[in-house]
Residue, then its C-alpha position, 0 to 999 in steps of 0.5 A: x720858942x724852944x718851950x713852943x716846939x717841945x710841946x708840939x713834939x710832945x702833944x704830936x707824940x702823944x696823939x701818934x702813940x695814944x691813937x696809933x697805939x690803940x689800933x696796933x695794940x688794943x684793938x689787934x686783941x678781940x677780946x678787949x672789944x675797942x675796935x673802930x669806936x675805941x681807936x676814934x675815941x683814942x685819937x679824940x682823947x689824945x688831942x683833948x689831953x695834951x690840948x689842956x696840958x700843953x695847949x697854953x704853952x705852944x697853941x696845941x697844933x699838933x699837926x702841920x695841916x693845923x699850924x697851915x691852916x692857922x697861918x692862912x687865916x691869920x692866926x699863926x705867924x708864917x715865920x714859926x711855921x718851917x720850926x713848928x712842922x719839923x717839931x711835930x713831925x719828929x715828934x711823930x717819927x719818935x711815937x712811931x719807933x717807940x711804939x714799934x719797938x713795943x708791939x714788936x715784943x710780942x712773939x708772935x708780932x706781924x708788922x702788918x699795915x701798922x695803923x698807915x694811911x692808904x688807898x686802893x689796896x691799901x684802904x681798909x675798905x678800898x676806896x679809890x684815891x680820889x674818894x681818900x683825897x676828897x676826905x682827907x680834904x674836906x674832913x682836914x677842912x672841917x677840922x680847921x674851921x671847929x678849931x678857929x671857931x671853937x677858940x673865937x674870943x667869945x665862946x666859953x675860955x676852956x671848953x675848946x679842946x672838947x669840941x676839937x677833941x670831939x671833932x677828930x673823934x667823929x673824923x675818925x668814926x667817918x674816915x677809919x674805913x676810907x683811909x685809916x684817917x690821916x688829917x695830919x701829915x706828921x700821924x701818916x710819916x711816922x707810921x709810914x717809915x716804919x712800914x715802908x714800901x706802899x705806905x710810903x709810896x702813897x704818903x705824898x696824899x697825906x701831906x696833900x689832902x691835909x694841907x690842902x684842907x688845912x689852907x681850904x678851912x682857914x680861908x673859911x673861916x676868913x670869910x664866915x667868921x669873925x674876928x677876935 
């Protein structure tokens, strides 16, 4: 179990401080030019990379609407649960700090949002709670049902973290201007404790909406897909 939590801790702090990294980083430079796209793609590649690095050992859930998700539908045993969300959000909260302590060396730093989740005010484009919970929900769900089907015994053994890494990819082109795209509620607690105040005000919808998709995707799958 131990080699199991040490390689969501470190797939979940890669894809916070790879995807995170690249929108309080790389796209806060205009001249480097990755703006929505780049962030999307960043996010997509952490999950492809760390899905082949360390997918074999632990799964590759990185996010504990994931590990829900795959437990409703059978996947995942209940009892691993608890130790595989405390693992990847502390892997989350580590990303976090480390990437603050980064972008804070710059002289002219400004915490700012710090690549938080948010509604209202708080959403890049403001959209309204309800239009962030119904994305967050069906966007999580969506995810879900690509990770069971795209890992189903009979499609091709090694082409899964593509098309999941592909998939959190086109979430993002979809909910960056929504929400700033959670779906994983250890990505929206680690930048939330660094930005405090409204960021964690609003977390309780990034636990919600996730995990409430995560569960809604695997009970899905139970109905449309089929067994291994």
């Amino acid at each position: 179990m131990f080699k199991k939590l040490s390689a969501e801790f470190l797939g979940t702090f890669w894809l916070v401080f790879g995807g995170c990294g690249s929108a309080v980083i790389a796209a806060a430079f205009p001249e480097v030019g990755i703006g929505l796209l780049g962030v999307a793609f960043a996010f997509g590649l952490t999950v492809l990379t760390m899905a082949y690095a360390v997918g074999g050992i632990s799964g590759g859930h990185f996010n504990p609407a994931v590990s829900v998700g795959l437990t409703v539908a059978g996947k995942f045993p209940a009892s691993s649960l608890p130790a595989y969300i405390v693992a990847q959000v502390a892997g989350a909260i580590v990303a976090a700090l480390v990437l603050y302590l980064i972008a804070s060396g710059k002289a002219d730093f400004q915490l700012g949002g710090f690549a938080a989740n948010g509604y209202g005010e708080h959403s890049p484009g403001g959209y309204s709670l309800m239009s962030a919970l119904l994305i967050e929900v069906v966007l999580t769900a969506m995810f879900l049902f690509i990770i069971l089907g795209s890992t189903h015994g009979r499609v091709p053994v090694g082409f899964a973290p593509i098309a999941i890494g592909l998939a959190l990819t086109l979430i993002h082109l979809i909910s960056i201007p929504v929400t700033n795209t959670s779906v994983n509620p250890a990505r929206s607690t680690g930048q939330a404790l660094i930005v405090g105040g409204w960021a964690l005000q609003q977390l309780w919808l990034f636990w919600l909406a996730p995990l409430l998709g995560g569960a809604i995707g695997g009970i899905v799958w139970k109905i449309v897909g089929e067994d291994d």
